[in-house]
VMD Tcl script that builds the backbone (N, CA, C; Angstrom):
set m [mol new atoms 447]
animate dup $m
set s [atomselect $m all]
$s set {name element resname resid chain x y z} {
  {N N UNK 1 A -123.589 21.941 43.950}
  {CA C UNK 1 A -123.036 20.831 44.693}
  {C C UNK 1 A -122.130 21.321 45.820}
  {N N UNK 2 A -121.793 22.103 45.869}
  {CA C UNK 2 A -120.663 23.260 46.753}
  {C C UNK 2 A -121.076 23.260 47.767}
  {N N UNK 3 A -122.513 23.873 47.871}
  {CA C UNK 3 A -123.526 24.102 48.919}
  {C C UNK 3 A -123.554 23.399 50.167}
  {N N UNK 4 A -123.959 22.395 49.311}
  {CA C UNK 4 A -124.187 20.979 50.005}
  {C C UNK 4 A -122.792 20.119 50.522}
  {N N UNK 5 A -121.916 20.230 49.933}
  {CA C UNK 5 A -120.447 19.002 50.448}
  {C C UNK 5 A -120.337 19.047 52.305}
  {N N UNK 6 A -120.678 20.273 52.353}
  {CA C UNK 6 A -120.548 20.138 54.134}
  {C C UNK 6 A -121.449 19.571 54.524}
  {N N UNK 7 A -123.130 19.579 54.383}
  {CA C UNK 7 A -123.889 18.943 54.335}
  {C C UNK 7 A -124.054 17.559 54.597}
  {N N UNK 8 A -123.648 17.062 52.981}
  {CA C UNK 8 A -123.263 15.767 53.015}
  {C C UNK 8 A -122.440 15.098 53.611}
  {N N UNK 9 A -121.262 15.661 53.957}
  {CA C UNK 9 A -120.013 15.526 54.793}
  {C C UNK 9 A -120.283 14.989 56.276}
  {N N UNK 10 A -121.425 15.667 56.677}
  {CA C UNK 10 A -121.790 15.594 58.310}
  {C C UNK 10 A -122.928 14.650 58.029}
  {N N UNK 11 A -123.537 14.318 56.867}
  {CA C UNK 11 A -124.632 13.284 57.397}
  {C C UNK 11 A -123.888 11.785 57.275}
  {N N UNK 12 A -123.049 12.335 56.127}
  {CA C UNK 12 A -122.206 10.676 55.951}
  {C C UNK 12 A -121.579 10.066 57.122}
  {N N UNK 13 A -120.520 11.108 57.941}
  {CA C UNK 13 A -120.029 10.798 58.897}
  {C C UNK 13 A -121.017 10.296 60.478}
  {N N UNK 14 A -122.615 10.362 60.510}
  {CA C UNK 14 A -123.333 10.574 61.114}
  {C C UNK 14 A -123.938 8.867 60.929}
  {N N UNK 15 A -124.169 8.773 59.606}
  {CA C UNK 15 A -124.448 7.318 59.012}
  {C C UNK 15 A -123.505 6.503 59.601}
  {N N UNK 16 A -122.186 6.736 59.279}
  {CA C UNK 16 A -121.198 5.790 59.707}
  {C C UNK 16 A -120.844 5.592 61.299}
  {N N UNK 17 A -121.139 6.413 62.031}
  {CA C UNK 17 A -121.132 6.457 63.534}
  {C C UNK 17 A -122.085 5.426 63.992}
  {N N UNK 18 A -123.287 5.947 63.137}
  {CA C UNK 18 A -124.434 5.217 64.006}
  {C C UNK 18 A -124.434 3.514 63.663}
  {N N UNK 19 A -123.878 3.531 62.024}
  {CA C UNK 19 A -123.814 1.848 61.777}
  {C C UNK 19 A -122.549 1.363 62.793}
  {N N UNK 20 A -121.764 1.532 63.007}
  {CA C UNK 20 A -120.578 1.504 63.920}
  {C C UNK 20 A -121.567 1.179 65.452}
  {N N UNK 21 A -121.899 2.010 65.955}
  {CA C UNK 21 A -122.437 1.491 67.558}
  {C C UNK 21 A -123.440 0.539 67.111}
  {N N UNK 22 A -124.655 0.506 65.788}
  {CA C UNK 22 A -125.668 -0.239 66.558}
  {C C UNK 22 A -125.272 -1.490 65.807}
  {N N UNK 23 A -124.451 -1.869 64.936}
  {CA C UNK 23 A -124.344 -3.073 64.037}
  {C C UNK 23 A -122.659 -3.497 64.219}
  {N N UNK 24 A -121.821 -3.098 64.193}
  {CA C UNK 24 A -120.830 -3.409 63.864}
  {C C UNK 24 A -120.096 -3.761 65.307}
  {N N UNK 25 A -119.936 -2.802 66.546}
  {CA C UNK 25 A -119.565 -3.315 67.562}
  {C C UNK 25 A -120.938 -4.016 68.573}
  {N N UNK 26 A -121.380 -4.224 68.880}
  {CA C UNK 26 A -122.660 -5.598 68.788}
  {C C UNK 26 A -121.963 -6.719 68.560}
  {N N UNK 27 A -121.922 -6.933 67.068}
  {CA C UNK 27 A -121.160 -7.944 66.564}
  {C C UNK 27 A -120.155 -8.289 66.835}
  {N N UNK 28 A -118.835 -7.513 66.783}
  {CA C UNK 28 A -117.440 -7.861 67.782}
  {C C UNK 28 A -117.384 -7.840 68.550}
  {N N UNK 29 A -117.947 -7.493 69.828}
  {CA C UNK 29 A -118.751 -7.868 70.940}
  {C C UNK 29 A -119.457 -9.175 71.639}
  {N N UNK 30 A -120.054 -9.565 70.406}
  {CA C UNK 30 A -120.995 -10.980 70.818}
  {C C UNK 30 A -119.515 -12.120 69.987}
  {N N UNK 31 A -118.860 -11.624 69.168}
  {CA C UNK 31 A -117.297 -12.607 68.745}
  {C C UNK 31 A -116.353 -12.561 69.701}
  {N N UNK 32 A -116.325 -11.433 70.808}
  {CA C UNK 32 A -115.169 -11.766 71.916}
  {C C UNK 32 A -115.953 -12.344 72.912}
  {N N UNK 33 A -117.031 -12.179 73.393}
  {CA C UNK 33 A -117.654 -13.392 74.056}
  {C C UNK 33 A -117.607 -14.882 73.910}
  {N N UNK 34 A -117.862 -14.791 72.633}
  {CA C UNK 34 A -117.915 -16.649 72.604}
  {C C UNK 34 A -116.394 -17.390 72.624}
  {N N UNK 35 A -117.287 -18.784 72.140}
  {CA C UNK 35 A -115.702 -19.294 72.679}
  {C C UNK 35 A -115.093 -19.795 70.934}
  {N N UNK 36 A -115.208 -18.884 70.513}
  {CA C UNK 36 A -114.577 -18.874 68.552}
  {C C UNK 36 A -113.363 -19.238 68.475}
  {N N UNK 37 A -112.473 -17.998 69.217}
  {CA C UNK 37 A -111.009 -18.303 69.783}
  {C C UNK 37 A -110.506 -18.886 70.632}
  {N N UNK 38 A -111.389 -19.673 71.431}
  {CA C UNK 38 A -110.498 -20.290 72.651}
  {C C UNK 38 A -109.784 -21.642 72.029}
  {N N UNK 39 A -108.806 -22.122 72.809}
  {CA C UNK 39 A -107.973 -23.463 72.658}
  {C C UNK 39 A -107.972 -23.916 73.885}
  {N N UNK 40 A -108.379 -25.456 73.414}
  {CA C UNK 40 A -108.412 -25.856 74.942}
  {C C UNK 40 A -107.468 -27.017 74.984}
  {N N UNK 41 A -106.348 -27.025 76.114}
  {CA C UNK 41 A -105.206 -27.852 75.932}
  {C C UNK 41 A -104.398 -28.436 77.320}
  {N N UNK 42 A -104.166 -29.038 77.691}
  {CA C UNK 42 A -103.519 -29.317 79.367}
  {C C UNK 42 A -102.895 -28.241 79.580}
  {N N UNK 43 A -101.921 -27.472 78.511}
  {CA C UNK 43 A -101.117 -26.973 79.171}
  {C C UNK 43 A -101.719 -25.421 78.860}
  {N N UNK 44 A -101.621 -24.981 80.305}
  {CA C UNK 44 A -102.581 -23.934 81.201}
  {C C UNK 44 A -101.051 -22.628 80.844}
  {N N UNK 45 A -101.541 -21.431 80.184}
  {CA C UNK 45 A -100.718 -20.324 80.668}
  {C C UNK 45 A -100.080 -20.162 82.242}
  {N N UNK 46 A -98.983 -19.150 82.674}
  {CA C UNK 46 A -98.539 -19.168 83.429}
  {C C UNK 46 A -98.244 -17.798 83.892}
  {N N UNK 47 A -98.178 -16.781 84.426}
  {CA C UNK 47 A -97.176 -15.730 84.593}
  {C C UNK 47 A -96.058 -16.067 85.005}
  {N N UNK 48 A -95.795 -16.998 86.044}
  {CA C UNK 48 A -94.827 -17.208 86.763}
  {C C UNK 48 A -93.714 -18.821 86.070}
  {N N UNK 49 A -92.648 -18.248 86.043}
  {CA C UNK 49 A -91.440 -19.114 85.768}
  {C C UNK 49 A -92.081 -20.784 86.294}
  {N N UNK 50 A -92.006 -22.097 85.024}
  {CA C UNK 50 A -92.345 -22.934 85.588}
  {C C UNK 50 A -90.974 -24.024 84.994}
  {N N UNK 51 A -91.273 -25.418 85.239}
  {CA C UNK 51 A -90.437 -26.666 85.342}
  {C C UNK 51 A -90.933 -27.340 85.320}
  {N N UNK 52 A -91.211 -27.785 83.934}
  {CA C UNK 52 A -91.963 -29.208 83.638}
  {C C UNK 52 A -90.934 -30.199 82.838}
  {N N UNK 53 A -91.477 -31.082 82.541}
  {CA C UNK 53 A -90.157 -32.185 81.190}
  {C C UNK 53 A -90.227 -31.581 79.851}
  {N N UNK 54 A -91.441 -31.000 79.667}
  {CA C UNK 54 A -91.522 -30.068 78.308}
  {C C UNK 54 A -90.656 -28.806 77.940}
  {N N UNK 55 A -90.564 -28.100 79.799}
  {CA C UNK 55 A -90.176 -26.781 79.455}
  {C C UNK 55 A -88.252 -27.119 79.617}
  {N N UNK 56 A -88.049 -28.141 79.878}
  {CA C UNK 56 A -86.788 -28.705 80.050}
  {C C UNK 56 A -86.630 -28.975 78.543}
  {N N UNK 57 A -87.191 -29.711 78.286}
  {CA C UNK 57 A -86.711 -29.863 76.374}
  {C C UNK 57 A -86.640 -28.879 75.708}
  {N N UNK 58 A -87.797 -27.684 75.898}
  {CA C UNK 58 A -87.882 -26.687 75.120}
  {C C UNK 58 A -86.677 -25.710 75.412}
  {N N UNK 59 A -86.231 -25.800 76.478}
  {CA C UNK 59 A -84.787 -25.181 77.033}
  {C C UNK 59 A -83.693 -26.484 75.353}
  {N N UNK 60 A -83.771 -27.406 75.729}
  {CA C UNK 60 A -82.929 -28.134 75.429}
  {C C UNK 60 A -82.634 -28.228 73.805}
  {N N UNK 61 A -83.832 -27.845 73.134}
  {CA C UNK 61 A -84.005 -27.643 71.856}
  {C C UNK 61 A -83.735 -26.124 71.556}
  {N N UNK 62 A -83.973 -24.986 72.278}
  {CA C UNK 62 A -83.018 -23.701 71.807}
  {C C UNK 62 A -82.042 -23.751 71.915}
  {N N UNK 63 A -81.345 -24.339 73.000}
  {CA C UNK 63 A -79.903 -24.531 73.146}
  {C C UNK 63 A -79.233 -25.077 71.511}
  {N N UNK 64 A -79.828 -26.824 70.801}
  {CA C UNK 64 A -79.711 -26.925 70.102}
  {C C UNK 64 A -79.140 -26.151 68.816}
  {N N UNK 65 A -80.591 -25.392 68.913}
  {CA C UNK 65 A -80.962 -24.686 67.301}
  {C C UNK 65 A -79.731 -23.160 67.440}
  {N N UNK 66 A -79.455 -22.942 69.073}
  {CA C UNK 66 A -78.552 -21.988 68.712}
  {C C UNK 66 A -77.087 -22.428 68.765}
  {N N UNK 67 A -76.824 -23.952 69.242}
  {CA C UNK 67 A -75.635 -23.955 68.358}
  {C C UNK 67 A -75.382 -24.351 66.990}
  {N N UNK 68 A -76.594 -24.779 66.397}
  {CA C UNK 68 A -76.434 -25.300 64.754}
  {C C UNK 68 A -76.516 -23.542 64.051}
  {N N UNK 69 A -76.919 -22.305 64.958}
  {CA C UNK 69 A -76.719 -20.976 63.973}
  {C C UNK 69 A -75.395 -20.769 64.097}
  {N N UNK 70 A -74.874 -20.932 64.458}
  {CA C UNK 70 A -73.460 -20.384 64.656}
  {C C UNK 70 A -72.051 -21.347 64.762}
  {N N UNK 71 A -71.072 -20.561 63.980}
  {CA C UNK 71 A -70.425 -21.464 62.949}
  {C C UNK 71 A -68.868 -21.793 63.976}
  {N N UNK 72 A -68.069 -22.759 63.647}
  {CA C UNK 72 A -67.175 -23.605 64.420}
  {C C UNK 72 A -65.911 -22.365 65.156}
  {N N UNK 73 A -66.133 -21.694 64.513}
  {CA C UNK 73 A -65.185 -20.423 65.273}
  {C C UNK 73 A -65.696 -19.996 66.936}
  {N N UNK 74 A -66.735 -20.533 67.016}
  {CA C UNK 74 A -67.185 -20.050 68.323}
  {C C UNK 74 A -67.459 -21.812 69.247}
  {N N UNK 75 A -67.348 -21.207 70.193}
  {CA C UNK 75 A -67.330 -22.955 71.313}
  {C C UNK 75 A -68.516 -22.488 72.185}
  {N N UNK 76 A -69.674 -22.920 72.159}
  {CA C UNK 76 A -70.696 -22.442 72.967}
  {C C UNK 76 A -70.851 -23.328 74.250}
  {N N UNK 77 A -71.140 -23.524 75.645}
  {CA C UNK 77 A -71.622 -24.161 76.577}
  {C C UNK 77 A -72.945 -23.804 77.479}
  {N N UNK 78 A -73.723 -24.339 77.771}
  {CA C UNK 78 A -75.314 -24.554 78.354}
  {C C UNK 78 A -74.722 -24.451 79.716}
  {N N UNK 79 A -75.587 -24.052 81.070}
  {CA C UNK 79 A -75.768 -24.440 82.082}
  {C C UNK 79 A -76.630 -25.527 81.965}
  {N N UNK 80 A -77.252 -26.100 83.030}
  {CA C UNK 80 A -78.074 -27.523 83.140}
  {C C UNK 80 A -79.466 -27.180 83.084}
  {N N UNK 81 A -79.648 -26.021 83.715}
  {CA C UNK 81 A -81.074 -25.422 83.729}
  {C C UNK 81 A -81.143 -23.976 83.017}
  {N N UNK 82 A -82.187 -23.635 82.476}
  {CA C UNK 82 A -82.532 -22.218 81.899}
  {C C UNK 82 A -82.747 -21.177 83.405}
  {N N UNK 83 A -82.583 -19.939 82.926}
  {CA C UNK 83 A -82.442 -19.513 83.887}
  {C C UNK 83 A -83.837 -19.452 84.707}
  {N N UNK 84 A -84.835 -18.841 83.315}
  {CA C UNK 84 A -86.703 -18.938 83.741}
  {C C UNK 84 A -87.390 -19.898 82.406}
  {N N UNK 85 A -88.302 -20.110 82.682}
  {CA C UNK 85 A -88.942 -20.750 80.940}
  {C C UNK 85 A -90.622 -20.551 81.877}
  {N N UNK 86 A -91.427 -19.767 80.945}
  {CA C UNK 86 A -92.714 -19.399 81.398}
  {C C UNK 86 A -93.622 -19.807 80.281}
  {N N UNK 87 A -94.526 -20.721 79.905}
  {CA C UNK 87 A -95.203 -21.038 79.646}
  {C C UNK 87 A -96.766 -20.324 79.373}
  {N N UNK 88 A -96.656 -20.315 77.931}
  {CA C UNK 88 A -98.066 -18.815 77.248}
  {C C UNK 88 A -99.145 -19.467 77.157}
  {N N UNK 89 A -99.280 -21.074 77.254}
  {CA C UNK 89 A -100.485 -22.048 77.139}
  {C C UNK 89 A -100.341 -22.187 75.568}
  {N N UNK 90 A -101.159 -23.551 75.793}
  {CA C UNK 90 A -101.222 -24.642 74.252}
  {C C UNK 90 A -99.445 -24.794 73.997}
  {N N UNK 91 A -98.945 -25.112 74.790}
  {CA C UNK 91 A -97.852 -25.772 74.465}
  {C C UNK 91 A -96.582 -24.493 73.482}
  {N N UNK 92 A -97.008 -23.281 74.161}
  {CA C UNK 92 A -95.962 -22.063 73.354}
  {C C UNK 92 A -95.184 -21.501 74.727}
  {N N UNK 93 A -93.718 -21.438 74.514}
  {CA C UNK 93 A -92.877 -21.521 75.619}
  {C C UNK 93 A -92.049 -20.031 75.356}
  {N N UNK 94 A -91.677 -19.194 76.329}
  {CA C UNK 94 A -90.686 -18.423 76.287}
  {C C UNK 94 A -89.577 -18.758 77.202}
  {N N UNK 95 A -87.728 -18.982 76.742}
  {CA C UNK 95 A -87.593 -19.352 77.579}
  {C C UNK 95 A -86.059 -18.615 77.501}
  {N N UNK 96 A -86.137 -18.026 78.645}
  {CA C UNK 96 A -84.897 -17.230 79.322}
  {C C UNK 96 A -83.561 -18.120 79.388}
  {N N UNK 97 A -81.816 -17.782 79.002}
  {CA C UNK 97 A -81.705 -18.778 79.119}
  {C C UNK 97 A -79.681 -17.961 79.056}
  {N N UNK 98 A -78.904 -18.585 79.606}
  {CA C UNK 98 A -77.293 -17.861 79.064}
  {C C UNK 98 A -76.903 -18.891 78.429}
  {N N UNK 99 A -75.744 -18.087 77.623}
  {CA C UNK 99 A -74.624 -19.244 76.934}
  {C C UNK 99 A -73.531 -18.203 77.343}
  {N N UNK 100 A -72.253 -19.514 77.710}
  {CA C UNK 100 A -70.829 -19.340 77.618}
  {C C UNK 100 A -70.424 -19.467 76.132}
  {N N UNK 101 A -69.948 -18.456 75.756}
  {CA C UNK 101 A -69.236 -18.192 74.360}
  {C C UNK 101 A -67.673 -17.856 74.567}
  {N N UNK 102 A -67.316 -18.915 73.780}
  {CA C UNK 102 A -65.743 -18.440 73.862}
  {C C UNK 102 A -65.079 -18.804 72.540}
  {N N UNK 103 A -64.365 -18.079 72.292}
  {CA C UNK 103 A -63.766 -17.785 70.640}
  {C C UNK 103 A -62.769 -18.387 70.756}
  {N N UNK 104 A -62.793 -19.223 69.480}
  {CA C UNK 104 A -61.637 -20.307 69.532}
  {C C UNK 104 A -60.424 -19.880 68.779}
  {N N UNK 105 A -60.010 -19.032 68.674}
  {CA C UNK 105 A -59.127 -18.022 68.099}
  {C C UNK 105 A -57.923 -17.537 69.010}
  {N N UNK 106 A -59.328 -17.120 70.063}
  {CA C UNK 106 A -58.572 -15.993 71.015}
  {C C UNK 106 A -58.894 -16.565 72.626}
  {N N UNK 107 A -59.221 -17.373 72.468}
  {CA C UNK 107 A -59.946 -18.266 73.938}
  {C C UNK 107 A -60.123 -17.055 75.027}
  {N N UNK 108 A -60.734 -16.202 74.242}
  {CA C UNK 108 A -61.552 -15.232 75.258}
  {C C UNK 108 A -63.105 -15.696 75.451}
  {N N UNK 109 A -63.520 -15.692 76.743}
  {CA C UNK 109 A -64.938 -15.877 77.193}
  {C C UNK 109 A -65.410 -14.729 77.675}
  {N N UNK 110 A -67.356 -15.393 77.182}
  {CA C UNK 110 A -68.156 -14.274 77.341}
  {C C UNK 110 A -69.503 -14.722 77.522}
  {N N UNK 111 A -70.138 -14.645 78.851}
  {CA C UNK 111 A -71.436 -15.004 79.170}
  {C C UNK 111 A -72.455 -14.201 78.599}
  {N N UNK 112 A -73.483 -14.636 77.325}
  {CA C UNK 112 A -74.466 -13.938 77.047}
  {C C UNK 112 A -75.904 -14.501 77.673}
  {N N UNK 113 A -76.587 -13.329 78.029}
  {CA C UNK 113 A -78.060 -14.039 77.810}
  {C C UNK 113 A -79.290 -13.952 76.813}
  {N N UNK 114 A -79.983 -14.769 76.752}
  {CA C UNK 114 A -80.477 -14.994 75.261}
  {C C UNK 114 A -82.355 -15.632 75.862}
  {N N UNK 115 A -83.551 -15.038 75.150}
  {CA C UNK 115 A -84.286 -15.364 75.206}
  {C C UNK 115 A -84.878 -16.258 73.732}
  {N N UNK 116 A -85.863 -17.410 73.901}
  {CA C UNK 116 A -85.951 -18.244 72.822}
  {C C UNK 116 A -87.410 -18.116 73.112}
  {N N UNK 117 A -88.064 -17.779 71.733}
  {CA C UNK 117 A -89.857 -18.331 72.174}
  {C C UNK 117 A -89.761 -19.556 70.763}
  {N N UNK 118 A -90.764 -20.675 71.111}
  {CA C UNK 118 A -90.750 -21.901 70.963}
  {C C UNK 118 A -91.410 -22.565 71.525}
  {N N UNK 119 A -91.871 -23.231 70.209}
  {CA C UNK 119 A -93.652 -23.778 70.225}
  {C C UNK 119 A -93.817 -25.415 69.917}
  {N N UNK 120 A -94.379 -26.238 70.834}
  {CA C UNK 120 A -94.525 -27.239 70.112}
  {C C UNK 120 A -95.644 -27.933 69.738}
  {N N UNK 121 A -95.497 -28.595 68.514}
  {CA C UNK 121 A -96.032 -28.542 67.505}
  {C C UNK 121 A -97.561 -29.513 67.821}
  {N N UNK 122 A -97.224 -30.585 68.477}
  {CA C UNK 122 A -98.027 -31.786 68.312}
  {C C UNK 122 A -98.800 -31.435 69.475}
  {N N UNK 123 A -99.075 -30.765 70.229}
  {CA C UNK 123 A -100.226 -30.381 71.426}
  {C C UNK 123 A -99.911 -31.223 72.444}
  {N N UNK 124 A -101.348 -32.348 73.044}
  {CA C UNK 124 A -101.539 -32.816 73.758}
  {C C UNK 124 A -100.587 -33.961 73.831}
  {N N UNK 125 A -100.249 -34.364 72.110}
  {CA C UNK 125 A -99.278 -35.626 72.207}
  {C C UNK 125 A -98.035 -35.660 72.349}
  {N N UNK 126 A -97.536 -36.392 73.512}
  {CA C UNK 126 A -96.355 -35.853 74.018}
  {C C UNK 126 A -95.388 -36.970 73.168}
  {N N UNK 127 A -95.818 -37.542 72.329}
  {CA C UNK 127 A -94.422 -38.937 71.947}
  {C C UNK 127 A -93.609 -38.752 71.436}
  {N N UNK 128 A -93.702 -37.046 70.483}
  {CA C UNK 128 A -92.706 -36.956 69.662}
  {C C UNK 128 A -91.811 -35.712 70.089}
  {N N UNK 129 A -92.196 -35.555 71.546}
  {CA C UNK 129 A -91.654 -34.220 72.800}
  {C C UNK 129 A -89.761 -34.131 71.987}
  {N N UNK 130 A -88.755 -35.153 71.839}
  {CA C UNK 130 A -87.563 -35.290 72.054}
  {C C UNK 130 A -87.470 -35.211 70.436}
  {N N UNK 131 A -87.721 -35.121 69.855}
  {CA C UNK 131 A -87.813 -34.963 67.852}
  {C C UNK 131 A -87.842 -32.969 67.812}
  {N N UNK 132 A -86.665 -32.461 67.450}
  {CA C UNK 132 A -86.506 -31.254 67.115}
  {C C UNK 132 A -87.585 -31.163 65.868}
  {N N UNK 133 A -88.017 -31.838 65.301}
  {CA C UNK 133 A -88.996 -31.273 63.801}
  {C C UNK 133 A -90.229 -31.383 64.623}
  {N N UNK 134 A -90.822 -31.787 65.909}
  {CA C UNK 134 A -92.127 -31.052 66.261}
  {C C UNK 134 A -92.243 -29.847 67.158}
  {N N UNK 135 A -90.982 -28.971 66.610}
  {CA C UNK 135 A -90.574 -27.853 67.745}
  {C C UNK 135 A -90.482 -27.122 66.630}
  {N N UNK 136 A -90.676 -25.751 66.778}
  {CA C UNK 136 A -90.634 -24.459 66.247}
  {C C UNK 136 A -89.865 -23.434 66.867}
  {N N UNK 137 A -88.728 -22.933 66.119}
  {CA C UNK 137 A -88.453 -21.970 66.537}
  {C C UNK 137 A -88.937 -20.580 66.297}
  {N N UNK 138 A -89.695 -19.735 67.470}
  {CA C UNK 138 A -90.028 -18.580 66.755}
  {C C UNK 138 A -89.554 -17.482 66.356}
  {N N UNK 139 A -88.416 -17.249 67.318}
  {CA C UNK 139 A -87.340 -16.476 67.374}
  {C C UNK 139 A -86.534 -16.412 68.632}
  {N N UNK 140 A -85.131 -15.484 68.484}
  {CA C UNK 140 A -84.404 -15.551 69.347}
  {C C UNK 140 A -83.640 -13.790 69.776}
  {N N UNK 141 A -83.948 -14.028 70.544}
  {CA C UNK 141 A -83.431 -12.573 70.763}
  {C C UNK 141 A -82.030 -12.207 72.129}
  {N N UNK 142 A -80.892 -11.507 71.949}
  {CA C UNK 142 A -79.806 -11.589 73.099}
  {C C UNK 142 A -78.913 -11.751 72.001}
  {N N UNK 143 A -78.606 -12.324 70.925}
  {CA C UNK 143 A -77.472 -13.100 70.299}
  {C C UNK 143 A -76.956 -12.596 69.737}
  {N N UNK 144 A -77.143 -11.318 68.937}
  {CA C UNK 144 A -76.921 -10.823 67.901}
  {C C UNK 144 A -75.194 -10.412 67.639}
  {N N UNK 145 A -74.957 -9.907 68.801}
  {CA C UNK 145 A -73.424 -9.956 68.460}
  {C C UNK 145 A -72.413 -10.874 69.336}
  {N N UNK 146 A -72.741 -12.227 69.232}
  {CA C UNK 146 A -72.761 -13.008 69.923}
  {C C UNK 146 A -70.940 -13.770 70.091}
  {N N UNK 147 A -70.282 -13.062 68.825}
  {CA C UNK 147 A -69.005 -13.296 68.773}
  {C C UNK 147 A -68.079 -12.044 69.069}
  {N N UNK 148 A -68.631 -10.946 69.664}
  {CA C UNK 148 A -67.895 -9.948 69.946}
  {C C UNK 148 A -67.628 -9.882 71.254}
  {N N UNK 149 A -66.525 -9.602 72.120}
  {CA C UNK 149 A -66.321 -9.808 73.296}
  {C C UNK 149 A -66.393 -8.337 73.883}
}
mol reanalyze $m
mol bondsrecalc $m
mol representation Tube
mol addrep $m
């Protein structure tokens, strides 16, 4: 059996190459073609920073959710607008954004900036746009030491 392990070694690996090109990528191939994964939804991806009533709420609902994380020792304030909010399509938002933090202790202030991605839930139907439970937060990133000056 000794003899042979190299043998076998190189035909196995030879088998598996060839099922690999003629069967297996073919197949994932003819699955990124079709339309398996697509979503089709008004709201169109973006590269570029946009301003809609959605991406205004979705500003308006991180703002929210990041002052219900953080506890009465801290005094947080919003500007009126986010700074960018760019839009990934089907209604999933990233959105750039500062808070004024100031410690109610020491009434020292401190401008952080903070990115929020945040998704909403109901798609095309916009009725329940202003209801924080059809919004998702996905995460938040900037905040972390958000009470240290």
């Amino acid at each position: 059996m000794k003899k042979y392990s190299l043998l076998i070694l190189i035909a196995g690996l030879a088998v598996l190459i060839y099922t690999q090109q003629k069967f297996i990528m073919p197949f994932v191939l003819d699955v990124v073609k079709s339309d398996l994964f697509l979503v089709e939804s008004k709201d169109q991806a973006s590269q570029l920073p946009v301003s809609t009533s959605l991406t205004d709420l979705a500003y308006l609902h991180c703002n929210s959710h990041i002052k219900s994380e953080f506890g009465s020792d801290l005094s947080l304030s919003f500007p009126e607008k986010a700074i960018n909010v760019w839009t990934l399509g089907n209604y999933h938002y990233v959105v750039n954004g500062e808070v004024n933090v100031t410690l109610n202790d020491t009434s020292t202030s401190n401008t952080k900036k903070y990115v929020c991605r945040i998704d909403y839930d109901n798609g095309d139907n916009q009725e329940g746009a202003l209801e924080f439970d059809n919004w998702s937060i996905e995460g938040i990133d900037g905040l972390d030491n958000i009470g240290d000056s």
